[in-house]
N, C-alpha and C positions, 0 to 999 in steps of 0.2 A: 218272358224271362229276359233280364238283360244280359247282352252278351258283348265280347270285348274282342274287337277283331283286329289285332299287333300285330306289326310289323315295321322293320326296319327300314330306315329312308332307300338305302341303298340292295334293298333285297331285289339278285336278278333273278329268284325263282318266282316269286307270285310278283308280278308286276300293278302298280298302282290302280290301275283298270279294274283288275281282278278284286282285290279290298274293297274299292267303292261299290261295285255289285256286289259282292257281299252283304256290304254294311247298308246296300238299298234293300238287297232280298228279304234278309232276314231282320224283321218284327223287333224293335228296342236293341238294335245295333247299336254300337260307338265304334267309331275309329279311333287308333292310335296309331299314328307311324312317330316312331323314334328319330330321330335327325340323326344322319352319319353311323345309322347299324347296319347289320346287313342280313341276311338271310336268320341267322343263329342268335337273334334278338335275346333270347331270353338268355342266353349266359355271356353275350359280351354286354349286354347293357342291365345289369337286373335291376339297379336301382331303379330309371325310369319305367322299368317294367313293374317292380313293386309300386312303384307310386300307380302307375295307368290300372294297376288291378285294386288297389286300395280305392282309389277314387269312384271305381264299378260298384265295389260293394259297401262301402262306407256312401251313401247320401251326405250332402253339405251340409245340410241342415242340421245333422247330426253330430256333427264334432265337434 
């Protein structure tokens, strides 16, 4: 299943480390990190975050 693992450029709780083993661990990962968010991505930034979840489940081929 694809999954979407967000976070903010500037988040000091899961640091950059932590994302990338995620996004190795776990099977059809994507990253996204936001430039200039921080921890509380999804309501100081929603726009890029609608887009980074639109692009998960919208295929390009598709639009």
């Amino acid at each position: 299943m694809p999954t979407l693992v967000l976070a903010g450029e500037r988040d000091p709780i899961v640091p950059p480390r932590w994302r990338a083993q995620v996004t190795r661990l776990v099977p059809d990962a994507r990253l996204v990190t936001v430039p200039g968010a921080a921890h509380n991505v999804l309501t100081t930034a929603p726009g890029p975050v609608a887009g980074a979840i639109r692009d998960l489940l919208v295929p390009t081929l598709a639009r």
